[in-house]
C-alpha positions as CSV (number, residue, x, y, z in Angstrom):
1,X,12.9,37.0,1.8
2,X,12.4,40.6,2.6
3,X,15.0,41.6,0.8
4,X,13.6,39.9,-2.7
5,X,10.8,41.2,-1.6
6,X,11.4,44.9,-1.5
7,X,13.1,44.6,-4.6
8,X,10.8,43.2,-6.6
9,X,7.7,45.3,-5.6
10,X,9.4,48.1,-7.3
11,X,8.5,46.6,-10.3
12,X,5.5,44.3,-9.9
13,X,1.9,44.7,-8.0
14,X,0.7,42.0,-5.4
15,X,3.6,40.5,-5.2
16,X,3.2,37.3,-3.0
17,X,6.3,35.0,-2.3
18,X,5.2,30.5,-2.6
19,X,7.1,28.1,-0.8
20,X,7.8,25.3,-3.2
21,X,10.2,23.4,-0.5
22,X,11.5,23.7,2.9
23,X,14.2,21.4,4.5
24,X,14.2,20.8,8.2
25,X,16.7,18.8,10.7
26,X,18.6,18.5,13.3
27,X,21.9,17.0,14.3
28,X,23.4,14.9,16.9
29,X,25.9,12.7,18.3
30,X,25.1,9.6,20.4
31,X,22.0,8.6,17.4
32,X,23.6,5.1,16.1
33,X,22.4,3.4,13.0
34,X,22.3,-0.3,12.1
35,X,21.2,-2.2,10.1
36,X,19.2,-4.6,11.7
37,X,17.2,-2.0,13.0
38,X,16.0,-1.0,9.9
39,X,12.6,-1.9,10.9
40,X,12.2,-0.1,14.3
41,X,11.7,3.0,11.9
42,X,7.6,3.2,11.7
43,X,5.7,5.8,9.7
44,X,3.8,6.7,6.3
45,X,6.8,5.9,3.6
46,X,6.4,2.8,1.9
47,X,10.1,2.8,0.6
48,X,13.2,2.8,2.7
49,X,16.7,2.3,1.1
50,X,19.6,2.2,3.1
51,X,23.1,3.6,2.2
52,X,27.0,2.4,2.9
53,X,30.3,3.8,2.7
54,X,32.9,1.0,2.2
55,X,30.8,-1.2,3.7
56,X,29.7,0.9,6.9
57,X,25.9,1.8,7.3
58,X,25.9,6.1,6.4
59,X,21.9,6.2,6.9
60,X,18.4,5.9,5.9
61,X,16.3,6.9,3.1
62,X,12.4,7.1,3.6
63,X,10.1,7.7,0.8
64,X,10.5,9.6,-2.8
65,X,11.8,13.1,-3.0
66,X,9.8,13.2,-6.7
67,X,6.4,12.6,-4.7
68,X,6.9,16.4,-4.1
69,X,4.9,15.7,-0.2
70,X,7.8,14.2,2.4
71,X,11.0,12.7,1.9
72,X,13.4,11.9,5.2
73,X,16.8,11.0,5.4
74,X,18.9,9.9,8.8
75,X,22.3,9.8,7.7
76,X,26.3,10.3,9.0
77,X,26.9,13.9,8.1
78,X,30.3,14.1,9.4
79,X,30.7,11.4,6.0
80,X,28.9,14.0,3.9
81,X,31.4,16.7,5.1
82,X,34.4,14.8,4.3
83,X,32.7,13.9,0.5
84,X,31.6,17.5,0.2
85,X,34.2,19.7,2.1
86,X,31.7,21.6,3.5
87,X,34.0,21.5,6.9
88,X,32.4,24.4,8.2
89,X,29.9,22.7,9.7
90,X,31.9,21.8,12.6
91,X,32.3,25.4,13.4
92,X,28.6,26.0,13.1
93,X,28.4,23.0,16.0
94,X,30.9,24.8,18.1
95,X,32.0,23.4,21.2
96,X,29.1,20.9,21.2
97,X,30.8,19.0,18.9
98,X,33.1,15.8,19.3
99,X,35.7,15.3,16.7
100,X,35.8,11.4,18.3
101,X,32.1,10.6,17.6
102,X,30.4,10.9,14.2
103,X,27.3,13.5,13.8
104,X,23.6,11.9,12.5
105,X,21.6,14.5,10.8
106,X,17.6,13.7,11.0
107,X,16.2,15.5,8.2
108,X,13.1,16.2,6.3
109,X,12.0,17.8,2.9
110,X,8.9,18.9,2.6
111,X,7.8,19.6,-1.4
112,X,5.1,21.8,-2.4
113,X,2.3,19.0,-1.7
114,X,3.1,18.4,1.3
115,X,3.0,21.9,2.2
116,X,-0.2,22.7,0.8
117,X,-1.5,20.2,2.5
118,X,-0.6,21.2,5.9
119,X,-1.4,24.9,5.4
120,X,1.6,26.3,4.6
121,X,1.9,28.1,1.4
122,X,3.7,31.5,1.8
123,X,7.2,31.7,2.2
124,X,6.4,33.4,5.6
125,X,4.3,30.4,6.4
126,X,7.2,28.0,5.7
127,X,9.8,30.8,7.6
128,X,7.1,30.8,10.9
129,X,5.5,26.9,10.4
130,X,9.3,25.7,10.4
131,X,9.6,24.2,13.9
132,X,5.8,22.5,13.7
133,X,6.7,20.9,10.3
134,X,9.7,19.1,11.6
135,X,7.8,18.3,15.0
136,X,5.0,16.8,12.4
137,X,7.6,14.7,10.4
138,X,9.0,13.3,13.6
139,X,6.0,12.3,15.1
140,X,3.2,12.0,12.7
141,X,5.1,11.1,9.9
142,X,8.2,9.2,11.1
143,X,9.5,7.4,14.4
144,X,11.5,5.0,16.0
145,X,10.3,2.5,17.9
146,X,11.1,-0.2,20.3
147,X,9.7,-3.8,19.4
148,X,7.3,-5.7,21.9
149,X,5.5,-8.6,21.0
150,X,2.6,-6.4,19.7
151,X,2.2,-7.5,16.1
152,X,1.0,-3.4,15.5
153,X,3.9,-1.9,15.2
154,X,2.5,1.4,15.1
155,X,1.7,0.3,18.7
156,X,5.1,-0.2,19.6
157,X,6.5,2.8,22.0
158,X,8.4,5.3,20.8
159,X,12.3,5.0,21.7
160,X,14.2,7.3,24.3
161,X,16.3,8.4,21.5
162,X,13.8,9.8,19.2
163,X,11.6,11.7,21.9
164,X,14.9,13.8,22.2
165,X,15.1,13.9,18.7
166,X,11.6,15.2,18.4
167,X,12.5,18.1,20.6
168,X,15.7,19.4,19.2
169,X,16.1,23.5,20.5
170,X,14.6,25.5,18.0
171,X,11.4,23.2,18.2
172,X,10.6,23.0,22.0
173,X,7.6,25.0,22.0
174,X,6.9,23.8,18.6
175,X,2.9,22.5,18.1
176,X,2.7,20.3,14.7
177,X,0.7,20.8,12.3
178,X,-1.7,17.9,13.0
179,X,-4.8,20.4,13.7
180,X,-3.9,22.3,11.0
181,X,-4.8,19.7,8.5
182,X,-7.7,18.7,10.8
183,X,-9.4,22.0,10.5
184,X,-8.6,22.0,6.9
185,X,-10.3,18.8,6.3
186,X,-13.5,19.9,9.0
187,X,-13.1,23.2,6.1
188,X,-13.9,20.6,3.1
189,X,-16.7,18.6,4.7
190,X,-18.7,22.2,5.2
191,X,-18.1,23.1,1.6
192,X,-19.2,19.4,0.3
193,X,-21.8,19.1,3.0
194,X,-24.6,21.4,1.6
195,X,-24.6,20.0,-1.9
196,X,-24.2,16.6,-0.4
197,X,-27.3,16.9,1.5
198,X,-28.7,18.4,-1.5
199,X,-28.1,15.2,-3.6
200,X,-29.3,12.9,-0.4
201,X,-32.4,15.1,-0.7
202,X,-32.6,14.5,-4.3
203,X,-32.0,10.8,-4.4
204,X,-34.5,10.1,-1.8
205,X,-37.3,11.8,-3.8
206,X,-36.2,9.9,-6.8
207,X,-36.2,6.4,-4.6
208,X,-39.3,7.0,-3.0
209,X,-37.9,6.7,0.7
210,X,-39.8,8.8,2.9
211,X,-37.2,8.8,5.9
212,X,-33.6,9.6,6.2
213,X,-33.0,5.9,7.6
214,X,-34.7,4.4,4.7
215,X,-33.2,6.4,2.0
216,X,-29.9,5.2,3.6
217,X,-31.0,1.9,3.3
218,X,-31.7,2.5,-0.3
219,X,-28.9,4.5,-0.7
220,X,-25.9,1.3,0.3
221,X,-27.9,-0.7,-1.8
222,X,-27.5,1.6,-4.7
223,X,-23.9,1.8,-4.3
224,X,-23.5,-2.1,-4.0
225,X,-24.7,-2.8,-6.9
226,X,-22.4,0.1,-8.4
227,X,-19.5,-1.5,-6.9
228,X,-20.7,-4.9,-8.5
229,X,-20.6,-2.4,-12.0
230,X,-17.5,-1.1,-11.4
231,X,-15.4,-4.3,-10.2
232,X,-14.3,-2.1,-7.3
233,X,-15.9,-1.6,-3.6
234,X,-16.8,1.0,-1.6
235,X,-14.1,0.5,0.9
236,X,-11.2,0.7,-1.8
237,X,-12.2,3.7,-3.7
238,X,-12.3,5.3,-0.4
239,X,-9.0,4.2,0.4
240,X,-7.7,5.5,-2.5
241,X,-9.1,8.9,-2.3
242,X,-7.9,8.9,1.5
243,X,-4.5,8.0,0.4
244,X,-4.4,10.9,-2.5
245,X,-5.3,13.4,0.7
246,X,-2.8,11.9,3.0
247,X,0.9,12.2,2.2
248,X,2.9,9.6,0.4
């Protein structure tokens, strides 16, 4: 990055470098798929495809790459390897790595949405923010679970597996970027706030109410009968918006 950096300021002012995707993971040994497990996985995607190799379970899929937020895969890289012949891998592993077992890589992309919306937009953002995005995905955004007879699953605990896998070593002192998106949406509601008040202000002059608790008052009942207009409530356009700001 510095290097396309340097070489391109000779020629062009304010140069500043986007990230438009970042892929994070981790690998291991010991993380066993099946199939029948498939539902122990608990998080924001709302697709998950699953993929074989002469009928042996390779991985996981979660989400859509082409919602350009987060996309995850789980799946038997030592497979990959052998499909690809990208055998230098195992030399990247080193002497933590077994021949005998098969390797599981955990991995995240992360598409210019979903950046933006966590705050990271630079390429030194992505280079810096990399450890706290892949803490994010595997906690905020994806998990395994152990079933109870809690019909929540979100409620279920986390597995003993995927606490290590949420800690690999380049992301021990990582943070997420939970608070990031917090203090980006606390950001929004100060910009919106004045002109909402504003309009509040304005409405309750129009309505006549001469208190904040009546021109609330006045105020739902305005917007009932706009939802009785629209065919459409309150509570789902707001869900709908919420799930535009949240990621797919």
């Amino acid at each position: 990055m510095r290097w396309f950096h340097d070489l391109a300021s000779g020629f062009t002012k304010d140069l500043r470098l986007h990230a438009s995707r970042v892929d994070v993971f981790s690998d291991w040994q010991g993380l066993d798929l099946k199939v029948e497990e498939r539902d122990h996985f608990v998080g924001r995607a709302k697709r998950l495809d699953m993929h074989e190799d002469d009928g042996r379970l390779t991985g996981f899929e979660f989400g859509r790459r082409s919602t350009k937020t987060i996309a995850g895969r789980i799946y038997d890289k030592t497979v990959d390897i052998q499909r690809t012949g990208k055998h230098w891998w195992t030399e990247k592993w080193g002497s933590a790595y077994d021949p005998s077992r098969p390797v599981m890589r955990v991995e995240f992309e992360f598409g210019r949405q979903g950046l933006t919306e966590f705050g990271v937009d630079t390429a030194k953002d992505a280079l810096e923010r990399a450890a706290d995005l892949y803490l994010t995905a595997t906690t905020d955004w994806l998990s395994q679970r152990v079933p109870t007879a809690d019909e929540t699953r979100s409620r279920w605990p986390v597995s003993e597996a995927w606490r290590i896998v949420q800690r690999p070593s380049f992301a021990e002192n990582a943070v997420g970027l939970q608070r990031i998106r917090e203090q980006s949406s606390t950001a929004s509601l100060r910009r919106i706030l004045p002109a909402l008040i504003g309009y509040v202000v304005l409405f309750a002059a129009l309505a006549d109410a001469d208190s904040l608790d009546e021109a609330a008052l006045r105020l739902i009942a305005a917007i009932r009968d706009d939802e009785i207009m629209r065919g459409v409530s309150f509570e789902d356009r707001v869900e709908r918006r919420r799930l535009k700001l949240r990621l797919a």
